[in-house]
C-alpha positions in Angstrom: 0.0 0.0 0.0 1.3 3.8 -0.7 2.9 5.7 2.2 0.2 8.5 3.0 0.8 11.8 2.2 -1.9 13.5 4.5 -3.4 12.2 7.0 -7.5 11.7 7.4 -10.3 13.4 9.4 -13.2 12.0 9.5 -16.0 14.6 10.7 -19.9 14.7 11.1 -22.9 16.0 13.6 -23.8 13.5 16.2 -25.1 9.7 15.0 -23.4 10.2 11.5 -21.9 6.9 11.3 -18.2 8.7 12.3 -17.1 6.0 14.6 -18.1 2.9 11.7 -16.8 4.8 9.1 -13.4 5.2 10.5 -13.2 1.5 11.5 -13.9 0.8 7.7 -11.4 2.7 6.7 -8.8 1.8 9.2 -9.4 -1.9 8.3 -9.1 -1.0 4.8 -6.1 1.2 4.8 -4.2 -0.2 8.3 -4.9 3.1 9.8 -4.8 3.9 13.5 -8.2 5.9 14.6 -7.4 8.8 16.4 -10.7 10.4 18.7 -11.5 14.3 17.9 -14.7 14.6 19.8 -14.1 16.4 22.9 -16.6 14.2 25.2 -14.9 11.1 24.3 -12.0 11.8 25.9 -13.5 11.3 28.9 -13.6 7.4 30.4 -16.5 9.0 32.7 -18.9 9.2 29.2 -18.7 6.2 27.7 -22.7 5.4 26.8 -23.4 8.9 26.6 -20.5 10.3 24.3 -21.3 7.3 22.3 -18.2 6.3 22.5 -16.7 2.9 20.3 -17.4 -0.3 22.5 -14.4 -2.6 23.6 -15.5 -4.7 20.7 -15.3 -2.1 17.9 -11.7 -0.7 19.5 -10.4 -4.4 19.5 -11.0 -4.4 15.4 -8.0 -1.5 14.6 -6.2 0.5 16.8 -8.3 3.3 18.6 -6.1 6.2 20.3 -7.7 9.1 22.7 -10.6 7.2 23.9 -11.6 7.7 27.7 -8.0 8.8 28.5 -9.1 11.5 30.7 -11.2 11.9 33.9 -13.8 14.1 33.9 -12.3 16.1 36.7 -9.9 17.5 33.6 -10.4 19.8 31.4 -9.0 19.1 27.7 -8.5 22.3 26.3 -8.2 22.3 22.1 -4.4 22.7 22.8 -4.1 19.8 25.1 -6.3 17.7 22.6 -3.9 18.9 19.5 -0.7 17.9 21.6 -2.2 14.7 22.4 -3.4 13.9 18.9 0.1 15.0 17.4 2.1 12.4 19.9 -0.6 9.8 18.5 -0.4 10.6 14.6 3.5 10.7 14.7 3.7 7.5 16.4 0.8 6.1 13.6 2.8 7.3 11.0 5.9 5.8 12.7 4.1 2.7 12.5 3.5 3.0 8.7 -0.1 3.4 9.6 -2.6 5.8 8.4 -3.8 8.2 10.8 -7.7 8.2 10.4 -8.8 11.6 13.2 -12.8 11.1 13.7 -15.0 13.6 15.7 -17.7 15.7 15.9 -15.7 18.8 17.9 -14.9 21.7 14.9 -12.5 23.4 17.3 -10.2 20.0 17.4 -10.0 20.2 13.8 -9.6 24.0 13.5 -6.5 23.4 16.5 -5.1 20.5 13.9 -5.6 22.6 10.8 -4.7 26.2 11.3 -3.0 26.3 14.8 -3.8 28.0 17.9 -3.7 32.0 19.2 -0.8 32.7 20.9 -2.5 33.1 24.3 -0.3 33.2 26.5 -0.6 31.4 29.5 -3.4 32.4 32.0 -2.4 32.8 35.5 -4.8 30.9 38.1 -5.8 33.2 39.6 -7.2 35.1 36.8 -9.2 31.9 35.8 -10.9 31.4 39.1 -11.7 35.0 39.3 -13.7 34.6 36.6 -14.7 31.6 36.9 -16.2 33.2 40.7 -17.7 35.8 38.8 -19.4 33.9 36.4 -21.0 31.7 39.6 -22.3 34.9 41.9 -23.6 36.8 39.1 -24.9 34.1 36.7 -24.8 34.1 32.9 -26.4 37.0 31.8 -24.6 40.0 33.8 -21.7 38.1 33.6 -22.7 37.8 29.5 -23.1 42.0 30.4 -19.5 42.1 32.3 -17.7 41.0 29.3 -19.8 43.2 26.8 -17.7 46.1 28.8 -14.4 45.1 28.3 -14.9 43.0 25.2 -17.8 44.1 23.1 -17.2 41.5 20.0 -16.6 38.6 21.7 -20.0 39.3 24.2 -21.9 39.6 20.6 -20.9 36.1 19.0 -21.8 34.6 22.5 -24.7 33.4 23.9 -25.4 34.2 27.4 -25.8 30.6 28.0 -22.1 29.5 26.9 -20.3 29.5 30.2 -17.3 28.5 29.4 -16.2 30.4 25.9 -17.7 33.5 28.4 -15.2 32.7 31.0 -12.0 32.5 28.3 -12.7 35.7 26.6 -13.0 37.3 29.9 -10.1 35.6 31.5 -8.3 36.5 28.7 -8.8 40.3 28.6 -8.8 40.3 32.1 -5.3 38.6 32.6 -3.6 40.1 29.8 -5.1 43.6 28.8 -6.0 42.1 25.3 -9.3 40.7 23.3 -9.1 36.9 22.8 -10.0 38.2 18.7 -6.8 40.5 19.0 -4.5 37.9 20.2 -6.5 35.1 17.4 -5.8 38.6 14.5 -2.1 38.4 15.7 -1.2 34.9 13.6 -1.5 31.4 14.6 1.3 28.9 15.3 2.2 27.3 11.9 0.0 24.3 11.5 1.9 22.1 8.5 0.3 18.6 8.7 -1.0 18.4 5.2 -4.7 16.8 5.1 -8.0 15.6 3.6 -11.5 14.9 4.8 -14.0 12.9 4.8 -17.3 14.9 6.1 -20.7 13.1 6.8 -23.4 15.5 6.4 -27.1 13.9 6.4 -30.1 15.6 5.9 -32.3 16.1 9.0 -35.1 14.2 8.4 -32.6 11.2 8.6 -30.7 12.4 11.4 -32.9 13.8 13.3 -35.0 10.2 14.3 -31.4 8.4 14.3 -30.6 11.1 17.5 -33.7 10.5 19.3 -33.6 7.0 18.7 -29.9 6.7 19.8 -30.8 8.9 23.2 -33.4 6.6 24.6 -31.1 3.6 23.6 -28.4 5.3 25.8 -30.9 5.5 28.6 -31.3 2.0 28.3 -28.0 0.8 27.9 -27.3 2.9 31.5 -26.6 6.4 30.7 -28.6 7.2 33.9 -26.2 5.5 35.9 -23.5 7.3 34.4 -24.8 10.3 35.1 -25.8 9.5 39.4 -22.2 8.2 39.3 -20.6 11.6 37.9 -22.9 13.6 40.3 -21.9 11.8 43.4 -18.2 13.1 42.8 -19.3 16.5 43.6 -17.4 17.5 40.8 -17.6 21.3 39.4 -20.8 21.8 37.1 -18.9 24.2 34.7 -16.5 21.7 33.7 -17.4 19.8 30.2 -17.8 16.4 31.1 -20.8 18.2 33.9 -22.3 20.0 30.8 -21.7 17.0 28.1 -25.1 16.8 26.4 -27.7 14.4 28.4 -25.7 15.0 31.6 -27.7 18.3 32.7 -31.0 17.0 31.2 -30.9 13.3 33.0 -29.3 15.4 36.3 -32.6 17.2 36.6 -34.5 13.7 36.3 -32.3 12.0 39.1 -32.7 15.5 41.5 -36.1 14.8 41.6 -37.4 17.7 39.6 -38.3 16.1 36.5 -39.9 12.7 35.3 -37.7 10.3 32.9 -39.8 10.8 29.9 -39.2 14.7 30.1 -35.7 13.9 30.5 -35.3 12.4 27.8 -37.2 14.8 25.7 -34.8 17.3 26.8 -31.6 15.1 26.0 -32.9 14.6 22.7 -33.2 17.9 22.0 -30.3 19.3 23.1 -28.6 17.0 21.1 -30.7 17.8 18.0 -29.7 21.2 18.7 -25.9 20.2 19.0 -26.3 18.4 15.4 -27.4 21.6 14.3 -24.4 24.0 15.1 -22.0 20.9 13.9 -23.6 20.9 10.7 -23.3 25.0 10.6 -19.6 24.6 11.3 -18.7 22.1 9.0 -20.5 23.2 5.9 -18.7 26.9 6.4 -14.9 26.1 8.1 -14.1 22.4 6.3 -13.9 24.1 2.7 -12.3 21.9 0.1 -9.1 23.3 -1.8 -6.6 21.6 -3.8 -4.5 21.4 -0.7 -7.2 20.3 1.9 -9.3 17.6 -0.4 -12.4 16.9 1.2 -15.6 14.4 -0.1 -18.8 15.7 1.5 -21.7 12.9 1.5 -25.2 14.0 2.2 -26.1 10.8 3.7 -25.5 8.6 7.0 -22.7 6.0 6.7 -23.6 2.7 5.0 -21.7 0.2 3.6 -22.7 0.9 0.4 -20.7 4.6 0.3 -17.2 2.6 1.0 -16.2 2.0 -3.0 -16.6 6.2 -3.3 -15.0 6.9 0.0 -11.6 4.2 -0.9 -11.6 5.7 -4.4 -11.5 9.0 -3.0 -9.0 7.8 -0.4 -6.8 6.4 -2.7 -6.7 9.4 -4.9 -6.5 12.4 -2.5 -4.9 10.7 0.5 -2.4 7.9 -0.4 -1.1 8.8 -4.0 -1.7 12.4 -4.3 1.2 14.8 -4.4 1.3 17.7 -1.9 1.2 21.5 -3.4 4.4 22.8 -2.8 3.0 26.3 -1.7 
C-alpha cells in the first residue's frame, strides 16, 4: 500500500456513522483511529459520548478514547498535543492516521494552529470563573460586553465556558481573545483531507432521538448518578456534556424520565445543528485540503466512493508545494 501523504479526518454531527466509518477505513487502509470529539475523551462518558465499545476498538487501533477523567479539562491545545504524539507514532508505525470527531474546534487546533495566548495565570481563571457563579450568565454575558464588546456579541449568554475564556483572557492580559486570534496562529503544517458526513435532517434527526433513549437503556442514567456523586464542578465539560444536565434534573427529583429524555434529545438535536453549521462553512475543500462531503449517514454501500477517494487524494496524491 502507498505511504500517505496527508493524513484523514473524519468529521460529522452527532449519529453520523463517524465512529463505523473510521473502523472501515482503518481496516481497509491499516490506519490507526485517532478520537476528535471532545466528550470522548473522557472514560467517565462512555454510553453517553457514544463512544466505540471494547469490541469495535479491538477491530484496529483506537487512540484518545476515555483517556481523561472528567475532573480535567481538555482544552483544544491539550487535545492537538495529544493527537500529534498519536499521529506521529501512527505514522511511525506506517499506519494511516484516520482523526474522527464531531468537535470543529479540534480540527480548526489541527488545521490552522492556535492563538498565541499566553498562559493564564490561576488566579485570573478562578476569578472569573467566581464571577461567572455569583452573578450568573447573563450580567456576567453584560460584564464581558464592557471590556470585550465583539466577543460578548458572537456569545450566547448561555455559553459558560467560551464566556469565561474571553473574559479571563482580557482580564489577565489587557487584550481581546480576537486581537491575540488577529495576531497569527502557530504554523500548523500537517497536510490533510476529509471525509465529512453531512445527512439531511429528516434522517438524522430520528437516528438522535432514537440513539438517546437507547443510551438511557443501555445505563446512561447510571453514568450520570455516578458523575454527580463526585461532587465534581458543574462548569466543567464532562458536567455540561449533552444528556448529563438533562438526566441530572430527572435524578434531583425535579423532573420525570420521559421529560428527560425529551430534553436530551433535544439538546442534542440542537448540538447536530451548530455541527452541521460549522462544517459546511470552516471544512472548505481546496486543492490542498481535499475533502468528499456525502449528504447521507454511513452505509456500507458509500465505502467503494470513500476508498476511491482515499486512494486518490490521501495515499497517491502529491502535496502543493505552496
Amino acid at each position: 500500500m502507498p505511504v500517505s501523504a496527508r493524513i484523514l479526518l473524519i468529521a460529522g454531527p452527532t449519529a453520523s456513522g463517524k465512529s463505523a466509518l473510521a473502523i472501515a477505513v482503518a481496516e481497509e487502509f491499516r490506519g490507526t483511529v485517532i478520537n476528535a470529539d471532545s466528550m470522548q475523551v473522557y472514560r467517565d462518558l462512555a454510553i453517553l459520548s457514544a463512544r466505540p465499545g471494547e469490541a469495535e476498538m479491538a477491530l484496529v487501533p483506537h487512540r484518545l478514547y476515555g483517556v481523561l477523567d472528567a475532573s480535567e479539562v481538555c482544552s483544544a491545545a491539550r487535545w492537538r498535543e495529544m493527537a500529534g504524539m498519536e499521529i506521529g507514532r501512527a505514522q511511525g508505525e506506517g499506519r494511516l492516521p484516520v482523526l474522527a470527531g464531531g468537535t470543529g474546534l479540534y480540527f480548526r487546533a489541527l488545521l490552522k494552529g492556535l492563538a498565541p495566548v499566553p498562559e493564564i495565570p490561576h488566579a485570573a481563571r478562578a476569578a472569573a470563573r467566581k464571577l461567572h457563579k455569583e452573578v450568573g450568565g447573563a450580567r456576567f454575558h453584560a460584564a464581558l460586553a464592557e471590556k470585550d464588546p465583539e466577543a460578548a456579541a458572537r456569545l450566547h449568554p448561555s455559553d459558560s465556558q467560551r464566556l469565561i475564556r474571553a473574559y479571563e483572557v482580557v482580564t489577565a492580559t489587557g487584550r481581546t481573545l480576537s486581537e491575540w486570534q488577529r495576531g497569527g496562529a502557530e504554523e500548523a503544517s500537517r497536510p490533510a483531507a476529509a471525509l465529512l458526513l453531512l445527512p439531511p435532517r429528516e434522517i438524522l434527526y430520528p437516528a438522535i432521538d432514537k440513539r438517546f433513549a437507547g443510551m438511557v437503556r443501555k445505563g446512561a442514567l447510571k453514568e450520570v448518578r455516578a458523575l454527580l456523586a463526585r461532587g465534581l464542578a458543574p462548569d466543567l465539560p464532562a458536567m455540561k456534556a449533552v444528556g448529563v444536565p438533562e438526566l441530572a434534573r430527572h435524578l434531583r427529583g425535579e423532573i420525570g424520565l420521559e421529560a428527560a429524555i425529551a430534553l436530551g434529545q433535544q439538546a442534542s438535536r440542537n448540538y447536530a445543528k451548530r455541527q452541521m453549521t460549522w462544517f459546511r462553512h470552516q471544512l472548505p475543500a481546496t486543492p490542498e485540503f481535499p475533502v468528499l462531503r456525502l449528504a447521507a449517514q454511513f452505509s456500507e454501500s458509500l465505502l467503494p466512493e470513500i476508498f476511491s477517494f482515499i486512494r486518490q487524494y490521501v495515499l497517491t496524491a502529491p502535496l502543493s508545494s505552496g
